[in-house]
MARTOR-309009 format. One record per residue: residue in three letters; residue number from 1; x, z, y of N, C-alpha, C in turn. Coordinates in steps of 0.001 Angstrom, whole numbers, always signed. Example, Ala and Ser with C-alpha at 12.3 -4.5 7.8 and 13.67 -1.06 7.14 Angstrom:
! residues 2
ALA|1|+13190|+7800|-5690|+12300|+7800|-4500|+13200|+7800|-3300
SER|2|+12850|+7080|-2250|+13670|+7140|-1060|+12900|+7870|+30
! end
This chain:
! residues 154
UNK|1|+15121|-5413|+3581|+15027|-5324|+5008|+14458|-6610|+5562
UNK|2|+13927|-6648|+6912|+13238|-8184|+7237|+14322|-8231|+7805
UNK|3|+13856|-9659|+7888|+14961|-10462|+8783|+14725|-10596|+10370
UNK|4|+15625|-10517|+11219|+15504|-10502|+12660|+14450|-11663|+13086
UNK|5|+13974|-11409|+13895|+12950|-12874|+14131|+14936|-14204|+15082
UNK|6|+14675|-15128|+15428|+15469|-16441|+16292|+15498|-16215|+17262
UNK|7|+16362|-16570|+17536|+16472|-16422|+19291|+15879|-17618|+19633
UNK|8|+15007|-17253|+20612|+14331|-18796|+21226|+15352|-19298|+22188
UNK|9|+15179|-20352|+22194|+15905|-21388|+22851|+15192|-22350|+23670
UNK|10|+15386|-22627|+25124|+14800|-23572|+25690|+15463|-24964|+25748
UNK|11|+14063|-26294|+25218|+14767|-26948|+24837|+14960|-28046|+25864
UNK|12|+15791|-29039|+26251|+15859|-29896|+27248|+15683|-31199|+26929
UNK|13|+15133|-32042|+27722|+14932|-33475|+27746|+16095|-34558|+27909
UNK|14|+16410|-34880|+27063|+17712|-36308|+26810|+17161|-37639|+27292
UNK|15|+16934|-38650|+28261|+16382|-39867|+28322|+16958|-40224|+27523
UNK|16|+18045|-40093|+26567|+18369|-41429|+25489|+17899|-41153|+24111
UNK|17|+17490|-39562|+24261|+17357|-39029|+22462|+15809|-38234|+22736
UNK|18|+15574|-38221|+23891|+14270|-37352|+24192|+14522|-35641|+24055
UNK|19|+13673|-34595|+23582|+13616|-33051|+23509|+14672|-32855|+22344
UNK|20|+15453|-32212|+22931|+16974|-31695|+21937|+17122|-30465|+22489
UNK|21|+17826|-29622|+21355|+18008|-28062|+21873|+19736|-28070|+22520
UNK|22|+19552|-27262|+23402|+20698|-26965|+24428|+22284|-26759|+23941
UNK|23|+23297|-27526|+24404|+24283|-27404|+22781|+25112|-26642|+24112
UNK|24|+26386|-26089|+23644|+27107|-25172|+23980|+28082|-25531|+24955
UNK|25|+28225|-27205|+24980|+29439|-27446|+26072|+28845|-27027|+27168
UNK|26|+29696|-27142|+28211|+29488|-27055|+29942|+29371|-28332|+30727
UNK|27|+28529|-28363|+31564|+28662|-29949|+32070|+29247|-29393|+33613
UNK|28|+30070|-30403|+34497|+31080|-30226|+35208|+30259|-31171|+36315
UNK|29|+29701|-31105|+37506|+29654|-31945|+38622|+30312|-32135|+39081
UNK|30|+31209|-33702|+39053|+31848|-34259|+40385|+31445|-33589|+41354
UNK|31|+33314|-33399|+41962|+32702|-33217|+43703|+33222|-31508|+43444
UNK|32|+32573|-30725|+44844|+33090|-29656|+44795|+32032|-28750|+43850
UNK|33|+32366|-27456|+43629|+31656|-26902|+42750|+30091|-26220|+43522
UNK|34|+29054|-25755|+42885|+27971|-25536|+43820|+28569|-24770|+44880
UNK|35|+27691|-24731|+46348|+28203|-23615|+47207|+27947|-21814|+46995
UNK|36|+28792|-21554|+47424|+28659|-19863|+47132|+27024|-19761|+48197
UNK|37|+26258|-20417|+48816|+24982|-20116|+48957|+24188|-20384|+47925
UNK|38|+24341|-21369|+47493|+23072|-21578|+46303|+23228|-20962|+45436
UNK|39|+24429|-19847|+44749|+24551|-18974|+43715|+23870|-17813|+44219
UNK|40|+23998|-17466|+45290|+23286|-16292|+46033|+21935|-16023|+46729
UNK|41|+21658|-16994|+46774|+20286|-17605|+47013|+18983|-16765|+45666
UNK|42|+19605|-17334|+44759|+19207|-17144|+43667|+18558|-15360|+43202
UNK|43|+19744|-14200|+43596|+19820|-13008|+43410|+19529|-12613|+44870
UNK|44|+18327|-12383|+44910|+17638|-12370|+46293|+17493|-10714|+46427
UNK|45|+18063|-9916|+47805|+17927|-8463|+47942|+16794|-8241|+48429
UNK|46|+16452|-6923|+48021|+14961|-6963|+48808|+14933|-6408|+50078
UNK|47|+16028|-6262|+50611|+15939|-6085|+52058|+15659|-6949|+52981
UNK|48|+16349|-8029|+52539|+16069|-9356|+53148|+14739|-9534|+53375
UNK|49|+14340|-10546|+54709|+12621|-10362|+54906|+12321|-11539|+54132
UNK|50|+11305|-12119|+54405|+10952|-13250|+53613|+11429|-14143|+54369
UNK|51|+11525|-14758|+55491|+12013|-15825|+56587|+13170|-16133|+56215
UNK|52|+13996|-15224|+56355|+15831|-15246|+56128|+15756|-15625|+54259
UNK|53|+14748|-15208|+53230|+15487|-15837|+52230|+14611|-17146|+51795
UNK|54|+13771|-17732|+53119|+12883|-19041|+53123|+13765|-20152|+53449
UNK|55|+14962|-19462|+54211|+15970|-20691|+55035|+16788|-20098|+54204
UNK|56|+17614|-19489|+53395|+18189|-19484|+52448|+18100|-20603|+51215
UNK|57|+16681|-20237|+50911|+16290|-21062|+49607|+16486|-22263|+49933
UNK|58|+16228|-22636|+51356|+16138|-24262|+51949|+17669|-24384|+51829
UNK|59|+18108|-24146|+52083|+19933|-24235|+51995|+20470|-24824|+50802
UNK|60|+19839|-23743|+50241|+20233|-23665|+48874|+19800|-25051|+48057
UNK|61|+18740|-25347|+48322|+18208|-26706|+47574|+19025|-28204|+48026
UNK|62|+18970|-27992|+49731|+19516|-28921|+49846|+21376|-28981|+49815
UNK|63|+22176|-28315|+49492|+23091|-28300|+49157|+23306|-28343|+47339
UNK|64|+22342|-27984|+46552|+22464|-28663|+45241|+22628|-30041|+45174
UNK|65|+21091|-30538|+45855|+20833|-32023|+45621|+22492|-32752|+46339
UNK|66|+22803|-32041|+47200|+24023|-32816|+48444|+25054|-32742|+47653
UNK|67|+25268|-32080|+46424|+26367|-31699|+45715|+26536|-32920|+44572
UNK|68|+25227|-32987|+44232|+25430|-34111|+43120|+25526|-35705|+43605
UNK|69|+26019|-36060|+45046|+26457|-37166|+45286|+25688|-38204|+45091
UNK|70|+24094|-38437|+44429|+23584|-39473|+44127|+23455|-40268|+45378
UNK|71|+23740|-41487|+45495|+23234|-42108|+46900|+22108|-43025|+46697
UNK|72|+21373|-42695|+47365|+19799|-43258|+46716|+18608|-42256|+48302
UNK|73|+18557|-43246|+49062|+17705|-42661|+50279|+16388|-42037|+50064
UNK|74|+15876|-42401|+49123|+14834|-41199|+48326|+14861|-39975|+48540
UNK|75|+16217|-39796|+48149|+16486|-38217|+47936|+16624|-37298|+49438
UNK|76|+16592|-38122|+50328|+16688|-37809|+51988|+15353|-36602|+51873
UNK|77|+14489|-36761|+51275|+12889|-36266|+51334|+13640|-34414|+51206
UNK|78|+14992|-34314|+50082|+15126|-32805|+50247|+15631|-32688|+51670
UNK|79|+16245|-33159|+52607|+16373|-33056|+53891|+14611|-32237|+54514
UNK|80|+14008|-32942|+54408|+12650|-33027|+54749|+11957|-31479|+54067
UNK|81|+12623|-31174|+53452|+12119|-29849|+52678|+12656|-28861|+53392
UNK|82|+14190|-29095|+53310|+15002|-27651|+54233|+14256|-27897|+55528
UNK|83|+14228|-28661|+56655|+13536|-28599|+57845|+12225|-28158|+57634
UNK|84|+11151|-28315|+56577|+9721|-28196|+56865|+10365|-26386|+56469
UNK|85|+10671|-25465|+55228|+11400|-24299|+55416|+11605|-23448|+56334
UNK|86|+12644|-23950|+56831|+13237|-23366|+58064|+12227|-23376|+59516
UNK|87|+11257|-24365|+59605|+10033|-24042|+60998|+9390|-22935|+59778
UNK|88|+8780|-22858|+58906|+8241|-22115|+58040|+8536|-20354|+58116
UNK|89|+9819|-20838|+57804|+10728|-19350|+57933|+10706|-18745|+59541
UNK|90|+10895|-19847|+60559|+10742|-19482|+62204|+9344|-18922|+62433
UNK|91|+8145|-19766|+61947|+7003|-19061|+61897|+6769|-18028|+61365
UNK|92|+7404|-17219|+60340|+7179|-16262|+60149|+7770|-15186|+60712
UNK|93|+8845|-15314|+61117|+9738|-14687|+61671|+9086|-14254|+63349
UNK|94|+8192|-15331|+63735|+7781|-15179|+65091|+6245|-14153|+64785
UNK|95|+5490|-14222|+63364|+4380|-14180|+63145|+4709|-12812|+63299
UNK|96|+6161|-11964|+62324|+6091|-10816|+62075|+6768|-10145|+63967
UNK|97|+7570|-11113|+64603|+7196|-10337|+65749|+6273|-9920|+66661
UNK|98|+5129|-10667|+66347|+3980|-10590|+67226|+3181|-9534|+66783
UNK|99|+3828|-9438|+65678|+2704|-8138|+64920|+3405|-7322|+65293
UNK|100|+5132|-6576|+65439|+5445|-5432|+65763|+4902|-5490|+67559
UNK|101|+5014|-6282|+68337|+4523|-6494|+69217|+3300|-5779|+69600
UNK|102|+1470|-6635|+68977|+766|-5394|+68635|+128|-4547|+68243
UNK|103|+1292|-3784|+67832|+1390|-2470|+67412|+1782|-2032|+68469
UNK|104|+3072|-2533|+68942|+3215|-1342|+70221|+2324|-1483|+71283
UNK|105|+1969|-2815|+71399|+1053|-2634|+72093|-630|-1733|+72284
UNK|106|-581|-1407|+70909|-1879|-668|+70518|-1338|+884|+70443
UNK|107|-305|+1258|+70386|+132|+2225|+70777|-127|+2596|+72359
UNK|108|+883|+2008|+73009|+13|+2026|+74373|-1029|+1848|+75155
UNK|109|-2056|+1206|+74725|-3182|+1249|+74636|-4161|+2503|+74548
UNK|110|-3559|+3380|+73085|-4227|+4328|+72740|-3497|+5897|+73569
UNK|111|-1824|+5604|+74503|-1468|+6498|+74939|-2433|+6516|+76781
UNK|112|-2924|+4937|+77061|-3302|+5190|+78361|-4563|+5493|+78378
UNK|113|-5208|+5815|+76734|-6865|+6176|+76325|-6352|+7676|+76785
UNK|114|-5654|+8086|+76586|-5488|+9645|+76083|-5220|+10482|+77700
UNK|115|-4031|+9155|+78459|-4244|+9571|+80045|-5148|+9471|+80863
UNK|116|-6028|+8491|+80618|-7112|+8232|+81250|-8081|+9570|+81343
UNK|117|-8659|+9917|+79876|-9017|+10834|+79667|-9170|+12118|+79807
UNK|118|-7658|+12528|+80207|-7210|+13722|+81198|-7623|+13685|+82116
UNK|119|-7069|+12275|+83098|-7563|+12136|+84352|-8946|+12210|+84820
UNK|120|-9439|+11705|+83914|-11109|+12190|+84591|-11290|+13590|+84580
UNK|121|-11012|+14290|+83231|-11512|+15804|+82816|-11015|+16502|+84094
UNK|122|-9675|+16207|+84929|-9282|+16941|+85567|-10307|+16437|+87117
UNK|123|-9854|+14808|+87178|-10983|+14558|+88263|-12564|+15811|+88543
UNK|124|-13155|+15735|+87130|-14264|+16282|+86856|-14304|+18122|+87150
UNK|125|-12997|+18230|+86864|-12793|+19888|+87175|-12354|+20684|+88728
UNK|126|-12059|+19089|+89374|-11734|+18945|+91023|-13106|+19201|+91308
UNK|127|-14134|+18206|+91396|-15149|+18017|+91945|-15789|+19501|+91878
UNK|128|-16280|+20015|+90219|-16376|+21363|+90337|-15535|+22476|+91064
UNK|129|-14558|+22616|+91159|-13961|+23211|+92216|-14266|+23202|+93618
UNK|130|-14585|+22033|+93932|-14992|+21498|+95398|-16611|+22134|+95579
UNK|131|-16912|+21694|+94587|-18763|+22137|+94542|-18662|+23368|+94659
UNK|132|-17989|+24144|+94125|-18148|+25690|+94257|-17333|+26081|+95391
UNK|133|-16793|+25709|+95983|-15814|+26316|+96960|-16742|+25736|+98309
UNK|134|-17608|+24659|+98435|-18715|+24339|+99333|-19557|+25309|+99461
UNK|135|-19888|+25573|+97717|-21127|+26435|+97993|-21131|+28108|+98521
UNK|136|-19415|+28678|+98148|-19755|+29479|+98876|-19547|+29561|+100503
UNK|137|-18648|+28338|+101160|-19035|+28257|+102714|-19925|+27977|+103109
UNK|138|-21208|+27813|+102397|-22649|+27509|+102925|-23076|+28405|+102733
UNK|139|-22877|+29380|+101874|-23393|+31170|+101920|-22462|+32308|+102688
UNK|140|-21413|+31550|+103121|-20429|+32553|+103890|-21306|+32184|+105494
UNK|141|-22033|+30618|+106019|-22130|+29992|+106722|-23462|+30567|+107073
UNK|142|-24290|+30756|+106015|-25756|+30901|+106355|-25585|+32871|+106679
UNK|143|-24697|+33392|+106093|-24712|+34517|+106398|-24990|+34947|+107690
UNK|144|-23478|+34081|+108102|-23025|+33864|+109797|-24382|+33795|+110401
UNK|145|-24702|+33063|+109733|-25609|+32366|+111027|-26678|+33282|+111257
UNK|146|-27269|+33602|+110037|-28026|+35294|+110159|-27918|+36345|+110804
UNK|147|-26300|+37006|+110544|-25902|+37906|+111475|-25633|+37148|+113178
UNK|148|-25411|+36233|+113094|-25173|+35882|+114559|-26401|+35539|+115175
UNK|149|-27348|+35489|+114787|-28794|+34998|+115376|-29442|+36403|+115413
UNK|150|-29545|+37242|+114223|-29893|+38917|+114618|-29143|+39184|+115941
UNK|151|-27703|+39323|+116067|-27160|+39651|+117102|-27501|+38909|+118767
UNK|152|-27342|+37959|+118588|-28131|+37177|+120238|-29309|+37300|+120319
UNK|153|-30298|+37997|+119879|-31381|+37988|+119429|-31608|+39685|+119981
UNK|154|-31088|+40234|+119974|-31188|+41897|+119589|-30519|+42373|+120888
! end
C-alpha cells in the first residue's frame, strides 16, 4: 500500500533560532483574553454589507494590537488604520445610499415619462375633439346662414 503523503505544516519565524516548525504548546497573552470582536470579525456573514464588516475588521485589528500591551508610540499608526476604515466604511455606506437613492429616483423619473405621456395623448385627443365639434358648428352655422339668407331673401 503507499504511504499517506505529510501533513504540511506552516512554518514560523523564531528571532533567536530563525524558521522552526510550529510545536504544540499554547502561548497565553498577558492581559485580558482577545475580545469576543476580533474572534468574530474573523467568521464574517454574508449578510453583513461590506461597510459594517470594514469597521468591524478595524475593531478587530485595533483591539488585537491594544491587547498585547506593547508600549511603544509606533504602534499608535494601528489607531490610524481603524479611523482611515471606519471614514472608508462611512463612504461606502453613504456611496451605497446614493445609489438606492438613484434608483428611486430613476424610477420616478421613468413614472413621470409615462404621465407625461398620457397627458399629451389625451391633451392631443381634446384638441381633436374640439376640432371636430368646431367643425361641425361651422356647418351647422353655414347651413343657418343659407337657409336664413334664402328666407329674407324670398
Amino acid at each position: 500500500m503507499s504511504k499517506p503523503s505529510p501533513k504540511l505544516v506552516m512554518m514560523r519565524f523564531d528571532p533567536r533560532g530563525g524558521w522552526v516548525k510550529p510545536s504544540e504548546e499554547e502561548f497565553h497573552v498577558q492581559g485580558s483574553d482577545l475580545p469576543a470582536r476580533a474572534a468574530t470579525a474573523v467568521v464574517e456573514t454574508p449578510a453583513k454589507s461590506s461597510a459594517e464588516s470594514l469597521t468591524e475588521l478595524g475593531d478587530s485589528i485595533l483591539d488585537v494590537f491594544n491587547t498585547l500591551k506593547i508600549e511603544d508610540p509606533r504602534l499608535q499608526v494601528w489607531g490610524q488604520v481603524n479611523s482611515t476604515i471606519r471614514r472608508m466604511s462611512d463612504k461606502l455606506t453613504e456611496q451605497q445610499l446614493l445609489e438606492d437613492r438613484l434608483i428611486s429616483i430613476r424610477a420616478e423619473i421613468e413614472g413621470l415619462r409615462s404621465l407625461a405621456a398620457e397627458m399629451v395623448g389625451s391633451a392631443y385627443q381634446n384638441e381633436v375633439d374640439v376640432h371636430a365639434t368646431s367643425k361641425v358648428r361651422v356647418q351647422v352655422a353655414e347651413s343657418l346662414n343659407k337657409k336664413i339668407t334664402k328666407a329674407l331673401k324670398g
